[in-house]
PyMOL commands that place a pseudoatom at each C-alpha (Angstrom):
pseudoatom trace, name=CA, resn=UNK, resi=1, chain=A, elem=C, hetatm=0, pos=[120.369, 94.715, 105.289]
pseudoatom trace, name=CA, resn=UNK, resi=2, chain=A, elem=C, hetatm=0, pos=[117.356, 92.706, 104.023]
pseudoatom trace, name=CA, resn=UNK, resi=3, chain=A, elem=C, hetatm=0, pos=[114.315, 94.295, 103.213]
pseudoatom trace, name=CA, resn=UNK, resi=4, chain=A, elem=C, hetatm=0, pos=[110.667, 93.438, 103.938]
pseudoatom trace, name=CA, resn=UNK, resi=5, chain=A, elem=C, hetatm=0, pos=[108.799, 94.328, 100.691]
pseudoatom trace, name=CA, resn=UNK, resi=6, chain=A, elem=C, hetatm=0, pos=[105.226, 94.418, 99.944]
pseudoatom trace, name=CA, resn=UNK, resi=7, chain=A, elem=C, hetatm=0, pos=[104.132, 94.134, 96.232]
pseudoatom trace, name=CA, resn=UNK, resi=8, chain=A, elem=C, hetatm=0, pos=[100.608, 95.413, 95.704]
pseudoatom trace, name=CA, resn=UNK, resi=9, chain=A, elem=C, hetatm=0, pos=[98.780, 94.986, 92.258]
pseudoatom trace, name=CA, resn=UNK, resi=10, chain=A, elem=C, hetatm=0, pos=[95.070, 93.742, 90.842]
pseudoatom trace, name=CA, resn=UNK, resi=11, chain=A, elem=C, hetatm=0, pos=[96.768, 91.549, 88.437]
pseudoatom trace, name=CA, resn=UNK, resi=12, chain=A, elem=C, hetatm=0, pos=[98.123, 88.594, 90.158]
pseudoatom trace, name=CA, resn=UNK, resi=13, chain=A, elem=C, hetatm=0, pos=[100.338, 87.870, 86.959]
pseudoatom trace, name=CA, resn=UNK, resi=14, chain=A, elem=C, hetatm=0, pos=[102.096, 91.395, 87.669]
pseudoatom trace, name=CA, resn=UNK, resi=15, chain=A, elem=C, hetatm=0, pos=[102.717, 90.559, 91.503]
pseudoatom trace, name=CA, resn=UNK, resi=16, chain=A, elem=C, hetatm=0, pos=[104.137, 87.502, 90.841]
pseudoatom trace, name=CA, resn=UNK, resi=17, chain=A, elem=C, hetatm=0, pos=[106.805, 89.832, 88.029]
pseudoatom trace, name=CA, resn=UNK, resi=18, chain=A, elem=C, hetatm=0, pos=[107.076, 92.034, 90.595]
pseudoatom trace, name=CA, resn=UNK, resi=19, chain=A, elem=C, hetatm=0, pos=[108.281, 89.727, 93.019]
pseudoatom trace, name=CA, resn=UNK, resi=20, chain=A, elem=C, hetatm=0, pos=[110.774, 87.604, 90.629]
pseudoatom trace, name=CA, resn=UNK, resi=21, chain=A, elem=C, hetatm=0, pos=[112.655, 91.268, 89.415]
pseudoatom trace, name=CA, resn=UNK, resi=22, chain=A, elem=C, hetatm=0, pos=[113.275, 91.543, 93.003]
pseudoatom trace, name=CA, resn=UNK, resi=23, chain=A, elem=C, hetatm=0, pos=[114.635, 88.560, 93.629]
pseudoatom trace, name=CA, resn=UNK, resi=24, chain=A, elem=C, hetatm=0, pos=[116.579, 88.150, 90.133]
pseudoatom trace, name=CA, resn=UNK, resi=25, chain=A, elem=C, hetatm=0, pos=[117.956, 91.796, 90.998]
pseudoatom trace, name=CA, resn=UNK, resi=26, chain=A, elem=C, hetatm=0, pos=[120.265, 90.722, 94.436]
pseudoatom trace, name=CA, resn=UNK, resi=27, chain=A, elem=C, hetatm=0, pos=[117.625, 93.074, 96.635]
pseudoatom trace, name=CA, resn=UNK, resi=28, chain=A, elem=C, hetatm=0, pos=[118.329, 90.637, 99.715]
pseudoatom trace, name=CA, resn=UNK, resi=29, chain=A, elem=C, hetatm=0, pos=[114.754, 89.943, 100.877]
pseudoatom trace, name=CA, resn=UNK, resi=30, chain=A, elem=C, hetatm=0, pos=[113.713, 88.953, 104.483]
pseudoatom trace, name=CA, resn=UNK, resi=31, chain=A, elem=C, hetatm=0, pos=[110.408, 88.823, 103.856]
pseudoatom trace, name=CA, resn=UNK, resi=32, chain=A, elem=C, hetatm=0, pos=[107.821, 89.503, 100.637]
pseudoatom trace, name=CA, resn=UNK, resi=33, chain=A, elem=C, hetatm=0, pos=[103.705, 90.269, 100.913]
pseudoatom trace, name=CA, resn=UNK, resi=34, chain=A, elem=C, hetatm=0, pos=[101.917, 90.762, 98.237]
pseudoatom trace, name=CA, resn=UNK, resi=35, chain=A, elem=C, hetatm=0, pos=[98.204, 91.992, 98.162]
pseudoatom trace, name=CA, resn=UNK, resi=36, chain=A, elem=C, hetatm=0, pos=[95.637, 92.708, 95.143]
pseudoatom trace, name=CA, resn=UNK, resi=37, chain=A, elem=C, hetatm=0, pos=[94.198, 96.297, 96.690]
pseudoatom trace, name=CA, resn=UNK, resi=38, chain=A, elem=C, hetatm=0, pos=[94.489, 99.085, 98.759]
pseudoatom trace, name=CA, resn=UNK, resi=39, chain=A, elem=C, hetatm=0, pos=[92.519, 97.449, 101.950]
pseudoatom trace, name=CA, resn=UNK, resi=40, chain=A, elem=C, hetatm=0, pos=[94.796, 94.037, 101.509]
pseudoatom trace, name=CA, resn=UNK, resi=41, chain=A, elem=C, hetatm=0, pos=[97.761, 96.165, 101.613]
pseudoatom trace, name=CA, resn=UNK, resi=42, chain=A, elem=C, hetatm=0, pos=[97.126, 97.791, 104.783]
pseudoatom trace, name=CA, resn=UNK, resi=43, chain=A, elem=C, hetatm=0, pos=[96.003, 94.608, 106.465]
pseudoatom trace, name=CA, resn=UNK, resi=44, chain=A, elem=C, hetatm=0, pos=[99.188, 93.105, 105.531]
pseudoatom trace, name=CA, resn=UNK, resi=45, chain=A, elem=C, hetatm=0, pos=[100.690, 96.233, 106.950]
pseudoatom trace, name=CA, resn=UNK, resi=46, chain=A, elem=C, hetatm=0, pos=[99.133, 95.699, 109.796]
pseudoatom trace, name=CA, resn=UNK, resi=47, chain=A, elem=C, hetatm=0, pos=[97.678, 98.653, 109.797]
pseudoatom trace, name=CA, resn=UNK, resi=48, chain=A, elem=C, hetatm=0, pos=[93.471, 98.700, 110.655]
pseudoatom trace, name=CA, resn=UNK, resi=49, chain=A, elem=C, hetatm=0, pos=[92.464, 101.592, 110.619]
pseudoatom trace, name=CA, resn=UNK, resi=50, chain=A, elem=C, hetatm=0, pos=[91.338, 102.788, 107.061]
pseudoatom trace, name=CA, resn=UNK, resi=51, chain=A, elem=C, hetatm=0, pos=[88.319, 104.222, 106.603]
pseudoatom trace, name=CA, resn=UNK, resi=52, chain=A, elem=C, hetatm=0, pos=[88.509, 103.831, 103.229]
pseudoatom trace, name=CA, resn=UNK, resi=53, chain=A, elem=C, hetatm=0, pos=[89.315, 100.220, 102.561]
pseudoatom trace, name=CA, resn=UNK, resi=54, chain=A, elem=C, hetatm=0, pos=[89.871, 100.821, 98.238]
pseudoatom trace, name=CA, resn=UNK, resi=55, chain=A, elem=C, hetatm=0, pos=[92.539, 102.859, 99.163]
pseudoatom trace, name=CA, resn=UNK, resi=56, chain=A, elem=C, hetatm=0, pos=[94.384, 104.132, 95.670]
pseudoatom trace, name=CA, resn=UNK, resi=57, chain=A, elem=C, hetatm=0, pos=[97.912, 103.564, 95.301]
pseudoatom trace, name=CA, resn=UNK, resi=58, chain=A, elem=C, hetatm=0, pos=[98.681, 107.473, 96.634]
pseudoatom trace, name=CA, resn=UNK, resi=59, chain=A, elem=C, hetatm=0, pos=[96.034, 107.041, 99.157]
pseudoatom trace, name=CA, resn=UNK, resi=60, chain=A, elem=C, hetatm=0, pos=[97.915, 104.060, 100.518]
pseudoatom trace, name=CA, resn=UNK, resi=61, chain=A, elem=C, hetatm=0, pos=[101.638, 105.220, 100.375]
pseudoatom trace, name=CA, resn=UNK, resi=62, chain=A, elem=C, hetatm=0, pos=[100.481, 108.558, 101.989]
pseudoatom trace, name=CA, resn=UNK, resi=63, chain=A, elem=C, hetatm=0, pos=[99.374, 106.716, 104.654]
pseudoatom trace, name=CA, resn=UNK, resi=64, chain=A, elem=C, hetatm=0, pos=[101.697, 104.313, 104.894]
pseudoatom trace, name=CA, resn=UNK, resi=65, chain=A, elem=C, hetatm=0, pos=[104.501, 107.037, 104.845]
pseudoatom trace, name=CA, resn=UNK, resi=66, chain=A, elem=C, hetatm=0, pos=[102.274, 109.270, 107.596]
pseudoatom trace, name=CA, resn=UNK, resi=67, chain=A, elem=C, hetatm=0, pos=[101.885, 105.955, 109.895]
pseudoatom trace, name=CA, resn=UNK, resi=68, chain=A, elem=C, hetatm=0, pos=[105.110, 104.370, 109.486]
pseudoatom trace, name=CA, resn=UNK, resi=69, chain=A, elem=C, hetatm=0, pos=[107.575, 106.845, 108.951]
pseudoatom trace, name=CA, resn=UNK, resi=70, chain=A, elem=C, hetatm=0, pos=[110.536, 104.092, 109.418]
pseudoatom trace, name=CA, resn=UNK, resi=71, chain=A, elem=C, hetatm=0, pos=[109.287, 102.463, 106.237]
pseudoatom trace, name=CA, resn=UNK, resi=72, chain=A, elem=C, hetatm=0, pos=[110.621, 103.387, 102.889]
pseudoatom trace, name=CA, resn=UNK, resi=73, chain=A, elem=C, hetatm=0, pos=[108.383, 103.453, 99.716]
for i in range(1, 73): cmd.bond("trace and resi %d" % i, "trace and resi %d" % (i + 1))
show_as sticks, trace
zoom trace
């Protein structure tokens, strides 16, 4: 089964890590997103309906996990 994965991090040095541990570790990868904040992370989520766009890491995987319950994080 290949996973979708999104990466989210300010540093664009650790997203870019991130995202080559993935691949280097056999996770078979249909698609990867990456995103420097909270509010990038739920657009690319496709979710638009934050009210609070700066949405902390907890902030976002609650939500994520409350909106998308098929999604794993």
């Amino acid at each position: 089964m290949a996973y979708n994965i999104l990466i989210v991090d300010d540093s664009a040095l650790t997203r870019t890590v991130m995202e080559r541990t993935v691949r280097m570790c056999g996770v078979e990868v249909s698609e990867i997103r990456m995103a420097e904040h909270g509010k990038a992370a739920l657009d690319a989520a496709q979710q638009t309906d934050p009210k609070d766009g700066s949405a902390k890491g907890y902030r976002l995987t609650e939500h994520i996990n409350n909106y998308y319950r098929t999604t794993r994080v």
